[in-house]
C-alpha angles and dihedrals in degrees: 000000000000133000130202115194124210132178103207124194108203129193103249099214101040089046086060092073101033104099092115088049104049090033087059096040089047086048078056100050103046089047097069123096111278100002103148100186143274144254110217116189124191097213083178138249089074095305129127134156124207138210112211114189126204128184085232139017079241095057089053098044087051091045094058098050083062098036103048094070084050093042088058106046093048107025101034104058084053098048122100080206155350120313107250119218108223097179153309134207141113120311109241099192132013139179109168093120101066095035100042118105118295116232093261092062114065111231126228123252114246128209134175146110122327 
């Protein structure tokens, strides 16, 4: 698995109102070849940082050529700055399986950069 690492400033006041933007930009997303999901945390003052995870450093690399244009069109207009990239390489553990929500708890949409 592959992980790609972004720091994201967001405009407090137009990401209040963003939900049809980020919930069509995250149907996107998860919608590309090997995407495996994202972990998307709010570290406050209009700041998160995502972890977007790819079966191979191909499938994100391919991800992000379709996603960019979308990215954007959607992300950028609601961003206080550039996205920062904190970081991407091969995961080396992992135990989000067996710790991720149960069926009986709803998971959060997640939303950020390619």
């Amino acid at each position: 698995m592959y992980a790609i690492l972004r720091r994201n400033s967001y405009d407090a006041t137009k990401l209040a109102h963003a939900e049809p933007a980020l919930a069509e930009f995250q149907a996107m997303h998860a919608a590309q070849p090997g995407y495996c999901g994202s972990i998307v945390v709010d570290i406050g003052d209009g700041q998160r940082v995502a972890v977007n995870l790819w079966a191979t450093e191909r499938d994100a690399a391919a991800g992000q050529t379709a996603l960019v244009p979308q990215l954007r069109r959607l992300l950028e207009p609601l961003m206080s700055g550039p996205s920062q990239l904190v970081g991407a390489g091969e995961v080396v553990a992992s135990d989000l399986a067996r710790s991720g929500p149960t069926t009986d708890q709803p998971s959060a949409t997640t939303q950020e950069q390619p």
